[in-house]
Wavefront OBJ file of the C-alpha trace (Angstrom):
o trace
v 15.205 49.733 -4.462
v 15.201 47.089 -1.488
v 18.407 45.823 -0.586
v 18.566 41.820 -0.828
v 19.350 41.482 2.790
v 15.499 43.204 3.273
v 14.142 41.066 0.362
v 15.637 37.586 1.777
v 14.550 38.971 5.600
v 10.775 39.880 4.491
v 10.715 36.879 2.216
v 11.918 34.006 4.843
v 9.646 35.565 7.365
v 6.509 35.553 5.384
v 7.929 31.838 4.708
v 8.180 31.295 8.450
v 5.324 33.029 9.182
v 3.010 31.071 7.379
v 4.881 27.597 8.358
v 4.101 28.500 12.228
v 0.085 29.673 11.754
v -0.303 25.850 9.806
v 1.774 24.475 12.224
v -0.625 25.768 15.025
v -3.522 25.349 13.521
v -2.725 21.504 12.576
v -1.536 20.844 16.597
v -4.555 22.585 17.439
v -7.198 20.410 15.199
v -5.032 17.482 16.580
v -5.286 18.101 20.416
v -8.696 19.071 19.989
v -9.406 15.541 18.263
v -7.219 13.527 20.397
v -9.043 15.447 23.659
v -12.537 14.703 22.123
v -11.854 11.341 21.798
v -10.222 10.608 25.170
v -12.906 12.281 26.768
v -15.282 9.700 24.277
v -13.519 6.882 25.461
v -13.247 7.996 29.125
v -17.045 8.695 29.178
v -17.901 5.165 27.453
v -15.800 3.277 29.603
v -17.333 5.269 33.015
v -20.825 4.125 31.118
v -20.076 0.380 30.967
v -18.899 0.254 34.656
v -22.666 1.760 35.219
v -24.151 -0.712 33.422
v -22.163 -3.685 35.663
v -23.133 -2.322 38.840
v -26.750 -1.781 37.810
v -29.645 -4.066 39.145
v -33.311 -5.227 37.268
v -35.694 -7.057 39.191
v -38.642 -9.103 37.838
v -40.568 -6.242 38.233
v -38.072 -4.460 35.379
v -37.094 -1.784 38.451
v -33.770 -0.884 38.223
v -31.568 -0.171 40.841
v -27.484 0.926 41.643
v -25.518 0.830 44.732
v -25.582 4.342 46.623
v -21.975 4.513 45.829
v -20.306 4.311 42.785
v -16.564 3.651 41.383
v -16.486 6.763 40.220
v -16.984 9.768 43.108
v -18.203 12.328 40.731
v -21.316 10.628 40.655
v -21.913 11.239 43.966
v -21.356 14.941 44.412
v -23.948 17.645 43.575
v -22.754 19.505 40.355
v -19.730 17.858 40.055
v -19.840 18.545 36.293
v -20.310 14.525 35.215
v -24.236 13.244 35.647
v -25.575 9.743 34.910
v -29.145 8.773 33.792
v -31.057 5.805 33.072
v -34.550 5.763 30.687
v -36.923 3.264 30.604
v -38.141 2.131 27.102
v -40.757 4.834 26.913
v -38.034 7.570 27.071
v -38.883 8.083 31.258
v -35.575 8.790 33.922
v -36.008 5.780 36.066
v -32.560 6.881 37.565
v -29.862 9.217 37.805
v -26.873 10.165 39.719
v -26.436 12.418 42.605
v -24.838 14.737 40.774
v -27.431 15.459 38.472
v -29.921 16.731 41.317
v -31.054 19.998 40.107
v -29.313 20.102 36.749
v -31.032 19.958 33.303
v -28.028 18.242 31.656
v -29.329 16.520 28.374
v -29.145 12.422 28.464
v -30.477 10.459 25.218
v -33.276 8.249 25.348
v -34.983 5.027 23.642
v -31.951 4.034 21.547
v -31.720 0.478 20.229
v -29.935 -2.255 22.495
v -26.335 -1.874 21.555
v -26.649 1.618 20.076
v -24.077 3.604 20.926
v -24.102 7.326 20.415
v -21.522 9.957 21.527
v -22.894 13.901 20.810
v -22.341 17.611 21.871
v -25.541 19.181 23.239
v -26.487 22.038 24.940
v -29.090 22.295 27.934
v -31.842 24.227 28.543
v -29.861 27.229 29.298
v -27.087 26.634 26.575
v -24.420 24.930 28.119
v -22.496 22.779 26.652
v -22.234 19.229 27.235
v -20.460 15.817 25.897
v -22.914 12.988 26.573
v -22.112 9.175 25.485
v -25.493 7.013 25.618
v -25.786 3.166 24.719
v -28.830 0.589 24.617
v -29.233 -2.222 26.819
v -32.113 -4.571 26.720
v -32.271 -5.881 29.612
v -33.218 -9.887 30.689
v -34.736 -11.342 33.416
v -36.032 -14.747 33.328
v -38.547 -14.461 30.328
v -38.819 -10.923 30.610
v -36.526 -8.266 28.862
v -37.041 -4.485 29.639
v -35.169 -1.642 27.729
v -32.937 0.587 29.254
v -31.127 3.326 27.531
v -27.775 4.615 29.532
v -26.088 8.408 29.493
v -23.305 9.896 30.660
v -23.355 13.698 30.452
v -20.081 15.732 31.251
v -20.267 19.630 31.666
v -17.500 21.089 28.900
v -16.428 23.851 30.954
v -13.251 21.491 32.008
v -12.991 20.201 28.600
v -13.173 23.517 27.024
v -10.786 25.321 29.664
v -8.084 22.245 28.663
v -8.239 23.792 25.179
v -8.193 27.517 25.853
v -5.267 26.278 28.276
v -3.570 24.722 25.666
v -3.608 27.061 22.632
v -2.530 29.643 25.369
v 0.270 27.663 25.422
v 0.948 26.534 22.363
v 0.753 30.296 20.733
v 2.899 31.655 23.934
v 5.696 29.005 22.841
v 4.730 29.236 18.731
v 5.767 33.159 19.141
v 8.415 32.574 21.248
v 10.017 30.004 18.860
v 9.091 32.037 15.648
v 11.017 35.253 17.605
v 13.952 32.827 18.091
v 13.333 31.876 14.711
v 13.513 35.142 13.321
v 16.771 36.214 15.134
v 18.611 33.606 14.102
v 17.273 33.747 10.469
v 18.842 37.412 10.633
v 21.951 36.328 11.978
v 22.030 33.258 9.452
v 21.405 35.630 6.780
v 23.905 38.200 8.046
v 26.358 35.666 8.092
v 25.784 34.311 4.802
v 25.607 37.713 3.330
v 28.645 38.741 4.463
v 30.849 37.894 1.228
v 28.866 40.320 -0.346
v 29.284 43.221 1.715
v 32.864 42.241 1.578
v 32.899 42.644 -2.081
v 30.504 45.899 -1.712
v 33.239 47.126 0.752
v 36.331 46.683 -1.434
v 34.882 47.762 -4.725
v 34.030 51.453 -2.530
v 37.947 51.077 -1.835
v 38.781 50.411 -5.425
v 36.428 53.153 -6.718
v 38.257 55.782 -3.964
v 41.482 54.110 -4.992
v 42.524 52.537 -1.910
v 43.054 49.643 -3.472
v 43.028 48.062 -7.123
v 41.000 44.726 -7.019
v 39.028 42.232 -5.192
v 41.853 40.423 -2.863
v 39.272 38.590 -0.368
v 38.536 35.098 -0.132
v 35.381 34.930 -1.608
v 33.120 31.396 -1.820
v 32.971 29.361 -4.904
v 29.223 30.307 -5.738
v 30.363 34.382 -6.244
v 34.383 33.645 -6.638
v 33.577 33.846 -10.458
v 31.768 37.250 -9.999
v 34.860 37.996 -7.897
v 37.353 37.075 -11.120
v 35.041 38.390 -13.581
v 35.113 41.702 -11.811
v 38.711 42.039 -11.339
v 39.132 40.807 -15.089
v 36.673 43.770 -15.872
v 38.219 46.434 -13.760
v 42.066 45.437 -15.016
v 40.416 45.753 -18.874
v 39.032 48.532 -17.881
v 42.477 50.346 -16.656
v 44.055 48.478 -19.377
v 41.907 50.506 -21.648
v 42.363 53.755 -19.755
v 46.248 53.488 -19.644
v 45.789 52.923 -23.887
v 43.395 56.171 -23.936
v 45.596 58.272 -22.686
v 48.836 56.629 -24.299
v 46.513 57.060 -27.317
v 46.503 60.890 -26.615
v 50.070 61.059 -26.259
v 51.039 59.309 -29.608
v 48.707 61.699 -31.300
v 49.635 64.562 -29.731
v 53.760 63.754 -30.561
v 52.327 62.286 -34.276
v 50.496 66.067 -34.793
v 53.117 67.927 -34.171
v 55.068 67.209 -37.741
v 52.176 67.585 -39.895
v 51.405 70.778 -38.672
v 55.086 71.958 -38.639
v 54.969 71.374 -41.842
v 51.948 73.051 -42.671
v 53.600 76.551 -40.592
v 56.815 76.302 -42.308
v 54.433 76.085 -45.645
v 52.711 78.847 -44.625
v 55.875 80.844 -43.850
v 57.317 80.486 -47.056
v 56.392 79.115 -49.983
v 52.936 79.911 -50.426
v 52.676 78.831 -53.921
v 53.057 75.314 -52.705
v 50.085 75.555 -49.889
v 47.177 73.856 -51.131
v 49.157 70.847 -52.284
v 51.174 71.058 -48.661
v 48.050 71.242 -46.711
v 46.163 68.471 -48.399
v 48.691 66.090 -47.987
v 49.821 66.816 -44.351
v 45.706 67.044 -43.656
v 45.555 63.512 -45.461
v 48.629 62.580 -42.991
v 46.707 63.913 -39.939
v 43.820 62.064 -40.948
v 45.159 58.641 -40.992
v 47.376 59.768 -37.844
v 44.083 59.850 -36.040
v 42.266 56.925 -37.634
v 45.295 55.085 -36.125
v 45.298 55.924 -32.988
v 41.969 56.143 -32.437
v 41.553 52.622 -33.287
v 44.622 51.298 -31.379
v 43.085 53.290 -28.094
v 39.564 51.475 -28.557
v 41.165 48.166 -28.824
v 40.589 45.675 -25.825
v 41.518 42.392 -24.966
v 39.303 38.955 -24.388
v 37.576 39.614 -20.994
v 37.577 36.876 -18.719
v 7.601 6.704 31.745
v 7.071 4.865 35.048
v 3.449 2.923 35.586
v 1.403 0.822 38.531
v 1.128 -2.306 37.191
v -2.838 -3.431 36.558
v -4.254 -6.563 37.442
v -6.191 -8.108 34.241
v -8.389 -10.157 35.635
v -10.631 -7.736 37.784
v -10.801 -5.182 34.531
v -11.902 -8.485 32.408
v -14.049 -9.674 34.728
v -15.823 -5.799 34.800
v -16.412 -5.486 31.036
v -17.544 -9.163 29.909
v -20.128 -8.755 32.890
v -21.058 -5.384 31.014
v -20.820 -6.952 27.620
v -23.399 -9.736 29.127
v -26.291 -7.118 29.527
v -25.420 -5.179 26.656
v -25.571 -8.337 24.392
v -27.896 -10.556 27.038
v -30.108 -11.758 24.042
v -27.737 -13.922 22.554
v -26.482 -15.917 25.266
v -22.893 -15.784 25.023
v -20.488 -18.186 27.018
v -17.363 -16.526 28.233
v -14.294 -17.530 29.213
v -11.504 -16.229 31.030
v -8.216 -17.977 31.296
v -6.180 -14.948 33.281
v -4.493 -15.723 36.180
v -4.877 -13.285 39.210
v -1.234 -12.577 39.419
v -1.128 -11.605 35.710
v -0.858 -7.574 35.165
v -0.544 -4.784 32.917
v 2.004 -2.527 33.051
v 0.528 0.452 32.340
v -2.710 2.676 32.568
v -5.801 1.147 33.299
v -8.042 3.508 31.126
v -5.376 1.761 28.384
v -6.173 -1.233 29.277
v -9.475 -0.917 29.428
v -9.856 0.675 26.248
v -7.770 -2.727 24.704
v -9.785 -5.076 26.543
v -13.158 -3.188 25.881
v -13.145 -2.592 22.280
v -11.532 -6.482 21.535
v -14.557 -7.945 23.672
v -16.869 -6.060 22.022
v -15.884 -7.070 19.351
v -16.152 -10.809 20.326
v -19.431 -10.178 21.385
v -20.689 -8.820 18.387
v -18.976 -11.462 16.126
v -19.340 -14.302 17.668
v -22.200 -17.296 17.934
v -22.047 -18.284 21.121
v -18.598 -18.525 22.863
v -15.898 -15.731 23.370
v -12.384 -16.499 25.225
v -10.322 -14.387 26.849
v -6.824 -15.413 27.743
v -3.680 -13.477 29.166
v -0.181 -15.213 30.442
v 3.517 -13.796 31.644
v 6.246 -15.331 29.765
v 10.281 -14.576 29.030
v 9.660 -11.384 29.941
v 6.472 -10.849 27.488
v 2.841 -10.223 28.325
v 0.557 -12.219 25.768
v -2.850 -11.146 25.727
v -5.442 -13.236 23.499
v -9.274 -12.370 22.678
v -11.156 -15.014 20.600
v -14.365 -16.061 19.334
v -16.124 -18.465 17.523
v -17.426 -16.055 14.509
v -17.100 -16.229 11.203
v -13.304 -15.581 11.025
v -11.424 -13.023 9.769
v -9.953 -14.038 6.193
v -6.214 -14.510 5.486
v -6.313 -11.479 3.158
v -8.467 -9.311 5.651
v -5.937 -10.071 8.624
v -3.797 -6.584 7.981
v -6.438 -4.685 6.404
v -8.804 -4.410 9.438
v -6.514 -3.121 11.398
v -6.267 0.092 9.717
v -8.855 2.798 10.399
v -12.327 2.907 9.019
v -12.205 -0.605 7.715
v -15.202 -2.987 8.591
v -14.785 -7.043 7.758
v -19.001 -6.246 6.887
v -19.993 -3.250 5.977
v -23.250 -5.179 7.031
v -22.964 -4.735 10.610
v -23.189 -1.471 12.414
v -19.686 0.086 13.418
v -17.101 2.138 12.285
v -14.160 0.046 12.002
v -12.295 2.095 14.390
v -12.136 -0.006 17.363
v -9.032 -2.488 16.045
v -7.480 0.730 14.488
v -7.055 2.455 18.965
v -6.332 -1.019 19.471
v -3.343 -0.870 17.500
v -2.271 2.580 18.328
v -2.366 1.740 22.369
v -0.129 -1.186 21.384
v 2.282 0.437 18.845
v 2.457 3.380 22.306
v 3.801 0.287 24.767
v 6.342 -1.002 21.771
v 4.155 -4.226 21.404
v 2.494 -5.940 18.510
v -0.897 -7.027 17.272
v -2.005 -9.569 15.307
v -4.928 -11.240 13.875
v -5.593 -15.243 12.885
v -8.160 -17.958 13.312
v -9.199 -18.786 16.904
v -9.089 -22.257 18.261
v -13.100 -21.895 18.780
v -12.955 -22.046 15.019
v -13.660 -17.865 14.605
v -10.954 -14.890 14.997
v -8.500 -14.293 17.681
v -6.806 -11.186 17.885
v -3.158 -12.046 19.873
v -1.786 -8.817 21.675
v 2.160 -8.793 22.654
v 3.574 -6.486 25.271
v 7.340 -6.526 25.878
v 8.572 -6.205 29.667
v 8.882 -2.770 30.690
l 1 2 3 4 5 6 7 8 9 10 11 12 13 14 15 16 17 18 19 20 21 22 23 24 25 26 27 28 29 30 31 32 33 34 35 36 37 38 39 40 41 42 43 44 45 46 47 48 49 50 51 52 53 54 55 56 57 58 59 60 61 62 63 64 65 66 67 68 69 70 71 72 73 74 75 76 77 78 79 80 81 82 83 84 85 86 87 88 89 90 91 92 93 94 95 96 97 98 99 100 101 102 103 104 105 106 107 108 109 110 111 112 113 114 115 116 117 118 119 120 121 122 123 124 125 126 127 128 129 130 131 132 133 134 135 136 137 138 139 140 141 142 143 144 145 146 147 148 149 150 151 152 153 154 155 156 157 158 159 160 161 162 163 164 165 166 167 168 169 170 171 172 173 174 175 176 177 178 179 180 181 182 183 184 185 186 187 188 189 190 191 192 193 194 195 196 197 198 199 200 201 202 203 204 205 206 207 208 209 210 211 212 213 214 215 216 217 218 219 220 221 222 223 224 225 226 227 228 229 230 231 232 233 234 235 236 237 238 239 240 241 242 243 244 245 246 247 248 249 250 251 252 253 254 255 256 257 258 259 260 261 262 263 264 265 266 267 268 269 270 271 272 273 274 275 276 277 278 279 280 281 282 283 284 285 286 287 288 289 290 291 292 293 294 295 296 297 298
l 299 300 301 302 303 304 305 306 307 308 309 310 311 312 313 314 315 316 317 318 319 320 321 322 323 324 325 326 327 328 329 330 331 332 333 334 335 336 337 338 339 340 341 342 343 344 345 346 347 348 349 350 351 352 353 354 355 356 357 358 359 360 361 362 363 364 365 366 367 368 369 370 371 372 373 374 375 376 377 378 379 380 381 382 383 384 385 386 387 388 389 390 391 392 393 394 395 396 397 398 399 400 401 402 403 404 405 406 407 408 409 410 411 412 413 414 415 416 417 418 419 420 421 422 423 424 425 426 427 428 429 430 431 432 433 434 435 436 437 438 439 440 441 442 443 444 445
């Protein structure tokens, strides 16, 4: 039979066991997620600064400067290509880096189609590639352009195997930790038990004659109960054999009676016998039953200007939603930063405008100002509006004021995570163009 220490050792570690594989296999899904997605939103945000340096004549030839804000572009195999298509699916442009690599690009998607997809080339490598549409104005003319950014996953994919390298490496170091302690918690809260395993081999060698440690309350009444058993169980002992001596002493007359009978008057032995036998009888009865009778057992950042990173994605936003003419405004002042990361800000910035854009009629504002210590940031539009009763519930993930237009009501949903991961708030009302304005507040840092 198992001893409990083994049982509760085995059991707690299958326990723990099990706890650490979910446990991995949850931080796991959510790196991998939260990796995909930066490298999404990295990838989209490297695709709209494309689109604001690119160039379309009236001849619909487009053309980018020789250098680009982002150097990967420029080096040979770097592992990050950019292409351009025409609207009949034909490269019209890509990067330096993509001379002499098949890395797959999409092509001929609809103007403001966005589409983010895993691929493989030619020879099955892997690749992340992040494509949107962009028809393209000049004068009277428009000319579609589809966009991609490809980016090799060998980096991507070495960050995981990196990671769950490290995160088993420290899972099995914990879960050893884990285990040693369990033993020693277990050891330790065992140990009242081997006490009382201990002194009931001294009372059975007679060492001692109860339980005299100080036991816990949850086995101090298995403690009381045994010493109430074993002092019954003496008790009973001590009558046994006191038991044995009464009837032993009680014998002796009956059957000196029955030898003295024997010796002489025989005539008188059957009626001598019979009674002193009767005697004997209830002699033993009595003892017997007296003997058998027993008693009742008981971080630091460099701050960001706004204004230049504003100034980038509305001119972006222009071409990618040239066809309906939008007036923008931008009340930011040049001395006005953010203080924090610029791919943060960027990803604020970018998903509010384009969401301005895409809601609005005509005019979208943009507003940000430094005050008592507070950055107030403020994108609005002159939409449709966002209802009183739809003000908290768009925020939340995969909710979509129309299900009508395309999206995946995801965009306010980062928003409010980047905000809630600087301590600041977010909120949405009615926008003095008469649409919605979404009011971002940072606290000083």
């Amino acid at each position: 039979m198992m001893s409990l220490n083994k049982r509760m050792i085995l059991s707690a570690s299958f326990v723990l066991a099990i706890f650490i594989v979910l446990t991995a296999l949850g931080l796991d899904r959510a790196f991998y997620d939260s990796a995909r997605s930066a490298r999404q939103e990295r990838l989209l945000g490297q695709l709209y600064l494309l689109i604001a340096a690119a160039e379309v004549d009236s001849q619909g030839t487009l053309s980018l400067p020789a250098t680009l804000s982002e150097a990967r572009f420029s080096l040979p195999g770097s592992g990050l290509y950019a292409f351009v298509t025409d609207r009949n699916g034909t490269r019209v442009w890509n990067s330096i880096s993509a001379l002499g690599v098949t890395a797959p690009f999409a092509t001929q998607l609809a103007a403001g189609e966005k589409r983010f997809e895993q691929r493989a080339d030619q020879a099955g490598n892997d690749y992340f590639v992040q494509s949107l549409g962009v028809n393209w104005a000049v004068g009277q003319q428009h000319f579609a352009f589809t966009f991609s950014v490809s980016e090799d996953l060998a980096e991507f994919n070495a960050q995981i195997r990196h990671y769950r390298q490290s995160l088993w490496s420290w899972l099995a170091a914990l879960a050893a930790l884990l285990l040693l302690a369990q033993a020693a918690v277990l050891r330790w809260g065992l140990r009242p038990l081997r006490g009382v395993a201990q002194e009931l081999n001294a009372i059975e060698s007679g060492r001692q004659e109860k339980l005299q440690g100080d036991y816990p309350k949850e086995i101090k009444r298995l403690t009381d109960n045994l010493n109430s058993l074993i002092h019954h169980e003496r008790a009973q002992q001590i009558r046994y054999r006191n038991a044995l001596g009464d009837l032993a002493h009680s014998l002796k007359t009956p059957l000196a009676v029955m030898r003295g009978a024997l010796a002489s008057d025989k005539t008188q032995l059957p009626a001598t016998v019979e009674e002193q036998v009767a005697r004997m009888d209830g002699i033993v009865a009595y003892q017997l039953q007296r003997a058998a009778t027993a008693g009742t057992t008981k971080l630091m950042a460099t701050p960001i200007p706004i204004l230049s990173v504003a100034e980038k994605l509305v001119a972006a936003l222009h071409k990618v939603h040239h066809e309906k003419g939008v007036s923008t405004k931008i009340f930011i002042p040049g001395s006005v930063t953010f203080p924090g990361d610029e791919g943060d800000l960027m990803e604020l910035l970018g998903n509010l405008l384009d969401n301005a854009f895409k809601w609005c009629s005509k005019n979208v504002q943009i507003s940000a100002v430094a005050q008592q210590g507070h950055l107030i940031l403020t994108v609005e539009d002159d939409g449709p509006g966002i209802a009183p009763s739809q003000a908290k519930n768009i925020l939340q993930r995969g909710v979509r004021a129309d299900e009508m237009v395309p999206g995946h009501g995801i965009g306010l949903a980062i928003v409010r995570d980047i905000v809630a991961a600087y301590a600041g708030t977010i909120e949405a009302g009615r926008s003095s163009l008469g649409g919605a304005a979404i009011y971002l507040d940072f606290p000083k840092r």
